[in-house]
C-alpha positions as CSV (number, residue, x, y, z in Angstrom):
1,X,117.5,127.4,89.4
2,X,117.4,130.4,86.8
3,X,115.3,129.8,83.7
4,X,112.8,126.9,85.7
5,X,109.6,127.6,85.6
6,X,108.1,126.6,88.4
7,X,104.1,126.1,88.9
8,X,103.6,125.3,92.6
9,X,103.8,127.2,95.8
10,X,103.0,124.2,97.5
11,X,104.9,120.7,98.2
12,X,104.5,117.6,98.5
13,X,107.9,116.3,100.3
14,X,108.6,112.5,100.5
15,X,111.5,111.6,102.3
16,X,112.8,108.8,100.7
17,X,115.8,108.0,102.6
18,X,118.0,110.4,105.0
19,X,119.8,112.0,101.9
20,X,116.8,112.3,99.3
21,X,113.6,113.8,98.8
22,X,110.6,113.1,96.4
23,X,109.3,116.5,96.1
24,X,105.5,116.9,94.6
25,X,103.8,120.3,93.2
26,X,100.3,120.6,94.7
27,X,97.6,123.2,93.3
28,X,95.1,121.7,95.9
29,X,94.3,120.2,98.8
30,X,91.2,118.3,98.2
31,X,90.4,116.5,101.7
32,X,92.9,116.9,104.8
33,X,91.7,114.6,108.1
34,X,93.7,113.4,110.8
35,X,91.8,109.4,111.4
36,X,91.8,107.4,114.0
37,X,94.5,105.4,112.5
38,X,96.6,108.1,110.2
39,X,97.1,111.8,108.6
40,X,95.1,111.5,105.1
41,X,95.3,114.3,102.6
42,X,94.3,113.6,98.8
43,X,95.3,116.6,96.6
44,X,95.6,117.7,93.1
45,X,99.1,118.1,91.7
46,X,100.3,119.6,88.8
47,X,101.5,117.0,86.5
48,X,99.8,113.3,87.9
49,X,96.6,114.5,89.1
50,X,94.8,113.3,92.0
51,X,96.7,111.8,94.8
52,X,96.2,110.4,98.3
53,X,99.2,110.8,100.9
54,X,98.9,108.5,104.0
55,X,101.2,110.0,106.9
56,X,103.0,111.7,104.6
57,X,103.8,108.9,102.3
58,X,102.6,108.9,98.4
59,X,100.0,106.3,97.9
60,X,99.1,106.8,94.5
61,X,98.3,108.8,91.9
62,X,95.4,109.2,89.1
63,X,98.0,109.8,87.0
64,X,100.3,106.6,87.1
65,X,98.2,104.5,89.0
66,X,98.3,101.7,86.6
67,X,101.9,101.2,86.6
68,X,100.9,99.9,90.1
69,X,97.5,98.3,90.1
70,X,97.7,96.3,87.0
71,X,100.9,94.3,88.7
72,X,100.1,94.4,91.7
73,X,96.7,92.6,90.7
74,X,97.4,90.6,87.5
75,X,100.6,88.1,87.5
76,X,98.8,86.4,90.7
77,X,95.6,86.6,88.5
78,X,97.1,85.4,85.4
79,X,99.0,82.3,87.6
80,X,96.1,81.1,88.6
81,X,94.1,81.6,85.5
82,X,90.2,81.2,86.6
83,X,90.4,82.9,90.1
84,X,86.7,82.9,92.0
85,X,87.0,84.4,95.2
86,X,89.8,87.0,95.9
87,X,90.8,88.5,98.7
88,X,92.4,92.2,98.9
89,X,94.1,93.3,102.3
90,X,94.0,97.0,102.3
91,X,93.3,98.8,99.0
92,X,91.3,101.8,100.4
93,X,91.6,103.9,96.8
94,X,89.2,100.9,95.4
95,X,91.6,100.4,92.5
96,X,92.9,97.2,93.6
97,X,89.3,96.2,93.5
98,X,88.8,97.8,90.1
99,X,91.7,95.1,88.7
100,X,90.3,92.5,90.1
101,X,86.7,92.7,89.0
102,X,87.9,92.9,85.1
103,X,88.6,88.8,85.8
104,X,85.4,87.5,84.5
105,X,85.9,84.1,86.6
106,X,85.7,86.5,89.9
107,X,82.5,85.6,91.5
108,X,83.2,87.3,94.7
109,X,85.9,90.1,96.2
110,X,86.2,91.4,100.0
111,X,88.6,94.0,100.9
112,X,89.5,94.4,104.2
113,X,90.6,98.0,105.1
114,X,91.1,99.3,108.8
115,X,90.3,102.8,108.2
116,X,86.7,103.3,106.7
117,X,87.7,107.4,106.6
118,X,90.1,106.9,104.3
119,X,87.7,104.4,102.2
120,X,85.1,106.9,102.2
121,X,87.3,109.5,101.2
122,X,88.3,108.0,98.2
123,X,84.8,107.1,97.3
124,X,84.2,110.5,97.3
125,X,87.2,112.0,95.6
126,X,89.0,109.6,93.8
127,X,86.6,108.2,91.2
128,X,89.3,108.3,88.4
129,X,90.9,105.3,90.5
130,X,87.9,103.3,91.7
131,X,85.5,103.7,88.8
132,X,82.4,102.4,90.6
133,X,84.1,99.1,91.8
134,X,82.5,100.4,95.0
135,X,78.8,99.7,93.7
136,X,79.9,96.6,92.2
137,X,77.5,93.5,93.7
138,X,80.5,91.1,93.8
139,X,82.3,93.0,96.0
140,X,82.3,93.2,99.4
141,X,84.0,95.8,101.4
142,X,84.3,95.3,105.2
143,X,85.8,97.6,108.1
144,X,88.6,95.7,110.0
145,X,92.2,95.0,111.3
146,X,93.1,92.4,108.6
147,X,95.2,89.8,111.4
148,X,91.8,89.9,113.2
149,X,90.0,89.1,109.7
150,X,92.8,86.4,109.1
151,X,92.2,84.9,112.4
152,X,89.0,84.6,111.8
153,X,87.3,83.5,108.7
154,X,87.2,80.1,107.8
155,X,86.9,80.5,103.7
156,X,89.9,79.7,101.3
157,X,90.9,82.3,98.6
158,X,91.9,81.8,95.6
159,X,94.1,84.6,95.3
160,X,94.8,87.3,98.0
161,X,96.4,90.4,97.9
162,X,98.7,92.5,100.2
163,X,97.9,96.0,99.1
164,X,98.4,97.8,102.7
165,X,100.5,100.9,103.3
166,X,104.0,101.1,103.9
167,X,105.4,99.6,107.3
168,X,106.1,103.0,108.9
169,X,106.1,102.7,112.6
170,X,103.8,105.4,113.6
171,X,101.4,103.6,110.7
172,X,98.9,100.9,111.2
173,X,100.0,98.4,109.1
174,X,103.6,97.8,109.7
175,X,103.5,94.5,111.5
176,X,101.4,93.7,108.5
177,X,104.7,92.5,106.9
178,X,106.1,89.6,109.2
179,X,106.7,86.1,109.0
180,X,103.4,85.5,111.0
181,X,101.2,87.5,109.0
182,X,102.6,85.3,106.3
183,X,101.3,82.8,107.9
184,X,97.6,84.0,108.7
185,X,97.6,84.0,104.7
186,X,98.5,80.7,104.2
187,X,96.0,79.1,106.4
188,X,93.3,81.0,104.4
189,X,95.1,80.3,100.6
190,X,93.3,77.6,98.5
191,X,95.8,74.8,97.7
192,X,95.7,76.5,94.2
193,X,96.0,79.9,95.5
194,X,98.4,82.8,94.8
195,X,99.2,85.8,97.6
196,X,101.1,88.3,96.4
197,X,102.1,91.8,98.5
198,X,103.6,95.2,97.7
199,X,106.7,94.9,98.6
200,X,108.6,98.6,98.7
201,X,111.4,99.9,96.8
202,X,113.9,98.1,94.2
203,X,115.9,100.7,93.6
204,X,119.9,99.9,94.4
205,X,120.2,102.3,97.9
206,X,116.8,100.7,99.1
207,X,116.4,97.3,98.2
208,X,117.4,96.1,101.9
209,X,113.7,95.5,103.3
210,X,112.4,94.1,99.9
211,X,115.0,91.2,99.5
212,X,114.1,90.8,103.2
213,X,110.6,90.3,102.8
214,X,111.5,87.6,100.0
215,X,113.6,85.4,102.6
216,X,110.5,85.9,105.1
217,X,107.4,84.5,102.6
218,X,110.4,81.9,101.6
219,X,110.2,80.6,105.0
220,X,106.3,80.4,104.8
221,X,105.8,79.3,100.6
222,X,108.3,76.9,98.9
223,X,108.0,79.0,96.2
224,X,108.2,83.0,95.9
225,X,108.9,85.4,93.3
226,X,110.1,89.1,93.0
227,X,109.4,91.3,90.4
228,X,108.8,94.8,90.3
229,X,107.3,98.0,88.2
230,X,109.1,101.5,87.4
231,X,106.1,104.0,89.1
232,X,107.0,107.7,88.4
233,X,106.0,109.3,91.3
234,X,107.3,106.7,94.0
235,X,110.8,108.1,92.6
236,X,111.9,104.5,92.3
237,X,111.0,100.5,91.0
238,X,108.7,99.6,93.0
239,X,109.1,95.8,94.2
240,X,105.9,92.7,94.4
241,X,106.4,89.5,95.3
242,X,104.1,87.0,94.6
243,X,103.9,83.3,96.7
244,X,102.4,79.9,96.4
245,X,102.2,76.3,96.7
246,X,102.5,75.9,93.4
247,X,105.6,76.8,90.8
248,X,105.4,80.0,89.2
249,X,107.0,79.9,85.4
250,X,109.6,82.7,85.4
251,X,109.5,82.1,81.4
252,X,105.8,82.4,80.5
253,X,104.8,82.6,76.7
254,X,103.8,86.1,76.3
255,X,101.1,85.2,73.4
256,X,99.4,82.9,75.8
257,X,99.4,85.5,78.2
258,X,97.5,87.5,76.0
259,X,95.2,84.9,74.9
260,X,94.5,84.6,78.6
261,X,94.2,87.7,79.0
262,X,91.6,88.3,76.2
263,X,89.2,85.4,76.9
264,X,89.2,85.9,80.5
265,X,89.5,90.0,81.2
266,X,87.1,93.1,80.8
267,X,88.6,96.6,79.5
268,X,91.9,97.8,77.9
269,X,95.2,97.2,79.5
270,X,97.7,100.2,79.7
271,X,100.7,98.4,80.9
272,X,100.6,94.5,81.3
273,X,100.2,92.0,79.2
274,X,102.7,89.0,78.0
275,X,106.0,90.7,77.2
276,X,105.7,93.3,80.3
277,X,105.2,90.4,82.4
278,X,107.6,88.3,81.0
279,X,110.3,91.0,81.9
280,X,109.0,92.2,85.4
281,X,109.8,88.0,86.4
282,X,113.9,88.3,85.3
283,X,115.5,90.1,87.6
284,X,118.4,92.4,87.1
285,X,121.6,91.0,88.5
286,X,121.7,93.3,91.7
287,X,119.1,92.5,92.6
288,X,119.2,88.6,92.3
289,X,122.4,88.9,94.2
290,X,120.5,91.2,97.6
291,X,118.0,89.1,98.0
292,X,120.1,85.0,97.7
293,X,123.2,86.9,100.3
294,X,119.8,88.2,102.5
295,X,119.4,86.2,106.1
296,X,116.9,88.0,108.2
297,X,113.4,87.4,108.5
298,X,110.9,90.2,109.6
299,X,108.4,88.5,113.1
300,X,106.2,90.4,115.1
301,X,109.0,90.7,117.7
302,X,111.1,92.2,114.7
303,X,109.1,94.0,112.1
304,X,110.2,96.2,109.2
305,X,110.4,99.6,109.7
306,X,110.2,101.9,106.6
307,X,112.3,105.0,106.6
308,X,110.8,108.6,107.7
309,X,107.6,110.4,106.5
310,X,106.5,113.4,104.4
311,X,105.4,116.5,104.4
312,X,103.0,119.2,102.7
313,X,104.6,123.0,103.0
């Protein structure tokens, strides 16, 4: 386009859905490696900093990381209000972990992550994101397939969290999103407990495999609630949704929140607190409307399949 100024020779392009492209300036490629389970490259762009790409989708980014990690991690958090033992599936950048281990009630954290490449990588590289939760003592970081994991331990959680990589087909979590994983988590949720999962795009053209992950945990919690965050380089809102036994208060008192928050939590927030979460819990009409007209449910036999990859060129 005459009179742009453009500072990249090299792009990051995430197809979002046949018609549309997310298109990313990189000035580096820090670490490329094809693992056992997926194509990793983390790289420096020009405006949001450090980012890892798994099979050519955008994980996340130094740069607006937060406008992921603190709701992905805190309304669960917050719900339960003295978590002890959490449990994060996924979560190789170590951020997840970072959110976590601000609770001051936490007394132990695993995260369970198939690929230990990608978990070393971002050790390495991305220190912006984890900030030494790595070396913290209580967490625990174990090498796994999180079904397997599921299947087999025989602790409750207090809260768990979904933080796994978009269900792709060529990918290695996307049965990682059906009714039945649903249900591994529930066996393993305290009575008390809260599970929430990233939960893909919001946004009008996309919102199909979101409101259809609401009617699946709906057939596995009697309670479940969407919300979502507005994270700039997905391109789009980007949906949670966050089940449990117990009710979850769509009206919470935002200065209780924050009293919470400040009694029971290390560091500075940058994008939650009472008011943000507050609004992320009322939905916008369309939305409502997608997900009470949606009928399937994602199984094993049926899982969701997210649209198409990226590339770097």
């Amino acid at each position: 386009m005459p009179g742009s100024d453009v500072g990249a020779d090299l792009w990051m392009n995430e197809y979002i859905t046949p018609w549309d492209i997310y298109a990313h300036g990189i000035t580096e490629i820090l670490v490329y490696k094809k693992t056992a389970y997926q194509e990793m490259y983390i790289v420096e762009t020009g405006t949001y900093g450090k980012a890892l790409i798994l099979d050519g989708k955008w994980q996340s980014c130094t740069g607006d990381e937060f406008l992921y990690h603190e709701p992905l991690v805190h309304p669960a958090m917050i719900f339960h209000g003295a978590p002890r033992q959490v449990l994060i599936l996924g979560g190789g950048e170590g951020a997840t972990a970072r959110e976590v281990l601000r609770w001051q009630t936490v007394e132990k954290v695993v995260m369970i992550d198939i690929d230990s490449e990608v978990v070393e990588a971002c050790k390495q590289h991305l220190s912006e994101m984890h900030q030494n939760a790595f070396a913290n003592p209580r967490l625990q970081v174990i090498i796994a397939d999180a079904l397997n994991f599921l299947d087999t331990t025989d602790e409750k959680w207090d809260v768990i969290i979904s933080d796994l990589s978009d269900p792709i087909e060529s990918g290695p979590s996307f049965q990682l999103f059906t009714k039945e994983y649903f249900e591994k988590v529930s066996r393993v949720l305290s009575q008390q407990g809260f599970f929430v999962v990233q939960a893909g795009p919001v946004s009008p053209g996309e919102l199909v495999l979101h409101a259809r992950l609401v009617k699946t945990l709906s057939k596995v919690f009697p309670n479940v609630q969407s919300y979502s965050s507005s994270t700039c380089t997905y391109g789009r809102p980007w949906g949670f949704i966050l089940a449990s036994q117990q009710q979850i208060d769509t009206r919470p008192d935002p200065e209780k929140i924050d009293q919470l928050l400040q009694e029971k939590t290390t560091g500075g927030f940058r994008m939650l607190d009472g008011v943000t979460l507050l609004g992320m819990l009322n939905l916008p009409l369309h939305l409502r409307r997608a997900i009470a007209n949606e009928t399937q449910v994602y199984t094993l036999a049926n899982p969701p399949k997210f649209f198409g990859q990226g590339s770097i060129n």
